[in-house]
N, C-alpha and C positions, 0 to 999 in steps of 0.2 A: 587671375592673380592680382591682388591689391600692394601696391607699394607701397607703405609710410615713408613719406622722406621727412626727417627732424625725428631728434633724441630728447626732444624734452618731456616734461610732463603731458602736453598735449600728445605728445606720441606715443607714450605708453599708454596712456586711456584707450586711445585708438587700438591700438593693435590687440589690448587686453578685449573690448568690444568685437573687433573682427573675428578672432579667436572663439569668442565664444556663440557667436555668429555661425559658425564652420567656414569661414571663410580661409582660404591659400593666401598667407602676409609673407610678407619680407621687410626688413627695413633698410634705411640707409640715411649717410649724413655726412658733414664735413667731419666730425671731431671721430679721428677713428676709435680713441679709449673710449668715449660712448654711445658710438655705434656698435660696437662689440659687445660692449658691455649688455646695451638692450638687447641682441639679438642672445645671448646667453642666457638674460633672463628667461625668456620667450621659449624660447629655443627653435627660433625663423632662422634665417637666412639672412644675413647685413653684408652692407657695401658699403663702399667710404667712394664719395663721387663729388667732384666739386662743381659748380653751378658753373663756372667760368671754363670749362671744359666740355663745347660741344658731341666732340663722337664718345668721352667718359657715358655722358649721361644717353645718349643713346643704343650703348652696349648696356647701360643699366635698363632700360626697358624695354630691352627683348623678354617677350613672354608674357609682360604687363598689362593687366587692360584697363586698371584706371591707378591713378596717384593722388593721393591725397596728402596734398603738402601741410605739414605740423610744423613746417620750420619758421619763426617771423625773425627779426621782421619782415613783412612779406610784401614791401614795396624793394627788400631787395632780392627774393628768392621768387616768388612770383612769375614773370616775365621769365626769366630766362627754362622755368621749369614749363609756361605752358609751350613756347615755341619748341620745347624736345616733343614733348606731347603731341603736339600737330602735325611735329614729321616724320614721330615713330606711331600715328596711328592712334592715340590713346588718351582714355578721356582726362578730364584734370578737375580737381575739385580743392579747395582747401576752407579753413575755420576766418578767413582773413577780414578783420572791418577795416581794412586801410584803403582809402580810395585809390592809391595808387593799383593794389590789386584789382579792382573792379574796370578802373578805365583801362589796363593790357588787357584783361578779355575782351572788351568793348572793340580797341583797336584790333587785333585779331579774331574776330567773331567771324568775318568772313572766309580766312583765310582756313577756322576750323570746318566752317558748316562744309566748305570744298573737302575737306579732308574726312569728315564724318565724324568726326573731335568736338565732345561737348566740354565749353569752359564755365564752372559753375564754384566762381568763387564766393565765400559768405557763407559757405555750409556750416556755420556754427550759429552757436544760443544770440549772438547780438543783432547779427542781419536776416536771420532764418524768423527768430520770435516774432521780430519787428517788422518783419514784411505781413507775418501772418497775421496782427493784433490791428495793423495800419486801415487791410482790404477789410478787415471785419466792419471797420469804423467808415472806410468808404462807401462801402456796398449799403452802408443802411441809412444814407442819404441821398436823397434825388439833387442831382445835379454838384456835383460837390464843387470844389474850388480850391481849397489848399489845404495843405496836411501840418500840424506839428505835434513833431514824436520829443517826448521828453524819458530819460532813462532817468533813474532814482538807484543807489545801490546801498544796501546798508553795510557793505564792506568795498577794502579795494580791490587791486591786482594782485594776486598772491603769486605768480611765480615770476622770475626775471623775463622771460620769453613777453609774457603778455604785459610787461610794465615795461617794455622796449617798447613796442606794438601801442598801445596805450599813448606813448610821448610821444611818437610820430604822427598819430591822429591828433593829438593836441597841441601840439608845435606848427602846425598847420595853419592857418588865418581861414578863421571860420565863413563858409560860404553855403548859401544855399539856392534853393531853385526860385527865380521868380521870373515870373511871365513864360517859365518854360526853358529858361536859361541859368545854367549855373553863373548865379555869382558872388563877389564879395561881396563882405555883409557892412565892410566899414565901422562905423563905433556900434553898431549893436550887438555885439559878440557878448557880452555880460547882459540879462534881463532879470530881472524876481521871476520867480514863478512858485504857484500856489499850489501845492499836493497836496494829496488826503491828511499826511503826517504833516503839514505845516508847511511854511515858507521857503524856500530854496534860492539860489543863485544859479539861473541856468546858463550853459556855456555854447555856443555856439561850434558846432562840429562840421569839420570837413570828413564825415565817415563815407566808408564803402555803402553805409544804407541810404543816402542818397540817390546812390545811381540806384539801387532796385526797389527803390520807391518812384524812385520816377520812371522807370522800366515799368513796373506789376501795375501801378495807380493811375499814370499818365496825368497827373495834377500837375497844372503850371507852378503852383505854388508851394513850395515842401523846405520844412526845416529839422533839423536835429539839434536838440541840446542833453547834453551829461549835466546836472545838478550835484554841489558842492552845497555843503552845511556851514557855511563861512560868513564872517564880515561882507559886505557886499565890496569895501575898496579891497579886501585882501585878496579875494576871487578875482578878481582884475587886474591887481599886481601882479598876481600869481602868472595868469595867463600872459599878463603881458613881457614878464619874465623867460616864460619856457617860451613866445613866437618870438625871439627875439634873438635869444643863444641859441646856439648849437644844438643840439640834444644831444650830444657826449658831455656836453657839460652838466649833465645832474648822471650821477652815479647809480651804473645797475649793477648789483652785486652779479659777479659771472658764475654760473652753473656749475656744480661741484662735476664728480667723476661720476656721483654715486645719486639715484634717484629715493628721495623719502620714501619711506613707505608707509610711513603716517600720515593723512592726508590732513592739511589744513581744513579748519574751519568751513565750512561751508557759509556762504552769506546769501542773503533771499534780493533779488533783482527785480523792481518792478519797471515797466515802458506802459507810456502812458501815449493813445493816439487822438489825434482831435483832429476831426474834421469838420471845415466851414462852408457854409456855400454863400452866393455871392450878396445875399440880403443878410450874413452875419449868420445862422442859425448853424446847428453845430450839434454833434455827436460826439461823444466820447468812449471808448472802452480801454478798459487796463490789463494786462496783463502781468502777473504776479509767477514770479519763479523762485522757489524755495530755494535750488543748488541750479543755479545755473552752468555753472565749470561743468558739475558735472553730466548736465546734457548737450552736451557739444559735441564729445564723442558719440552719443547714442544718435544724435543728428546728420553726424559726417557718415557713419557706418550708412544708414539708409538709405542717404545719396550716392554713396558707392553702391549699395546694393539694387538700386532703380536706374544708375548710371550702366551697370554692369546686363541686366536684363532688358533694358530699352534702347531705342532708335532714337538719337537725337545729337544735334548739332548747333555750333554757333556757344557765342553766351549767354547764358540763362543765369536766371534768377534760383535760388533755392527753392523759393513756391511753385515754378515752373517745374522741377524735376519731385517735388516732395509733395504736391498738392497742398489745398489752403487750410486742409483742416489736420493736417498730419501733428502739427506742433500740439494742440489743445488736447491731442489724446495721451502724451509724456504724461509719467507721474510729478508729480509738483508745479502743475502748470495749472492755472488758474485764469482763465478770462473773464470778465462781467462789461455790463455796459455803466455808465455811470448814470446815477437814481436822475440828476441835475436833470439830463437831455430833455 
């Protein structure tokens, strides 16, 4: 039995994917009008469980064997859903790039591998691609030494959930790995950076694809940046804006009752991975995604469905449970190396 927990758009993907998978879904959520609601669509089984309510959520996964949390943002659903998880038995997996989700599995990894509980956050298109496009680029240099991942998007965040999600990674004061230690990055959070399409502003990220790039890669050196088409002072204001306030202070329009059924735009995602070794020399490959959104579900289903037929514990990485080549075979997936190397 697969749980969805979260009623948004990410959950409906999901559970439509399970579904037609032949997978046993259920769902569940805080808002009970659409939790209901989805489970009507569907026609599953919903619960209405709040995260803040230990024995709730663990009379909700009786019968469970893995959850795949849809809900963000998931520096605050996260945590409290893998600890039900660990002590009802049952694996956990969610779509999450917020570092905060990746270091509660981290701290908990041992407490699942005791329990037989695998934590496998980032089963979505931004830490699952990215992990996969990274090893490609490492693996085809002797002796590497640092990684930098740069995202490119020709669109943005289209639903409220992921432009919650979205501002908590970029509210964040950009940090990355050096000498094998996460750290701050100090004034170099804003850089140029040059793409195939031209010039860019790259931003420096405190993402969940950190830690599993430094998990899968074991590179002392590893950075993330998201690129902006902007003035270069504006992109700096900008940022230096949102790490400053709150993030309730920029407006995210709140989720209706009722789920579209026209699906926005699709926008194509490219991640770009460079690796160096330590006399300078360097490999590059890109990875190109036509509908990203919408391979996230097809990604989380897999890892539920490898979660659900395998032996394994602790936190893991997505390549860990999904293997290194499992992403390049998706429809609209595109890898190359670059002609430059």
């Amino acid at each position: 039995m697969l749980l969805v927990y979260g009623t948004g758009h990410l959950a409906a993907a999901v559970i439509k994917a399970a579904i037609n998978a032949g997978m046993e879904v259920r769902v569940a959520g805080r808002n009970p009008a659409r939790t209901r609601m989805l489970g009507d669509e569907f026609g599953i089984g919903a619960d209405v469980a709040s995260l803040d309510e230990p024995e709730s959520l663990r009379a909700l996964l009786h019968g469970v064997n893995v959850v795949l949390n849809a809900a963000g943002p998931y520096s605050l659903t996260s945590m409290p859903l893998m600890v039900a998880c660990i002590r009802s038995g049952v694996h956990y997996t969610d779509a999450s790039n917020e570092l905060a989700s990746f270091s509660a599995a981290d701290a908990l990894s041992d407490q699942a591998a005791v329990s037989g509980v695998a934590l496998v956050p980032g089963a979505g298109f931004g830490a699952a691609a990215t992990e996969a496009v990274a090893l490609q680029s490492t693996r085809a240099l002797q002796n590497p030494r640092s990684l930098r991942i740069v995202h490119s998007s020709a669109g943005g965040m289209s639903t409220p959930g992921a432009r919650k999600s979205a501002l908590r990674v970029l509210s964040a004061k950009g940090q990355h790995y050096l000498n094998g230690r996460l750290t701050a990055a100090g004034g170099h959070s804003v850089i140029p950076i040059v793409l195939r399409g031209g010039g860019r502003q790259g931003v420096l990220m405190s993402s969940g694809e950190l830690w599993v790039l430094q998990a899968s890669t074991q590179l002392p050196d590893i950075s993330v940046y998201y690129t902006l088409n902007f003035h270069p002072a504006a992109v700096r204001l900008l940022v230096r804006l949102i790490r400053i306030l709150p993030a309730r202070t920029f407006p995210v329009p709140r989720p209706s009752t009722r789920l579209k059924k026209t699906p926005t735009k699709a926008s194509s995602h490219e991640i770009t991975a460079q690796v160096f070794d330590a006399a300078g020399k360097s490999v590059t490959h890109t990875l190109t995604a036509a509908d990203p959104r919408g391979l996230t579900a097809q990604i989380g289903i897999e890892c539920v469905r490898r979660l659900s037929s395998g032996r394994c514990s602790g936190a893991l990485t997505p390549g860990e449970i999904l293997g290194g080549g499992f992403i390049a075979t998706l429809d609209g997936i595109r890898m190359e190396k670059s002609p430059r190397n």
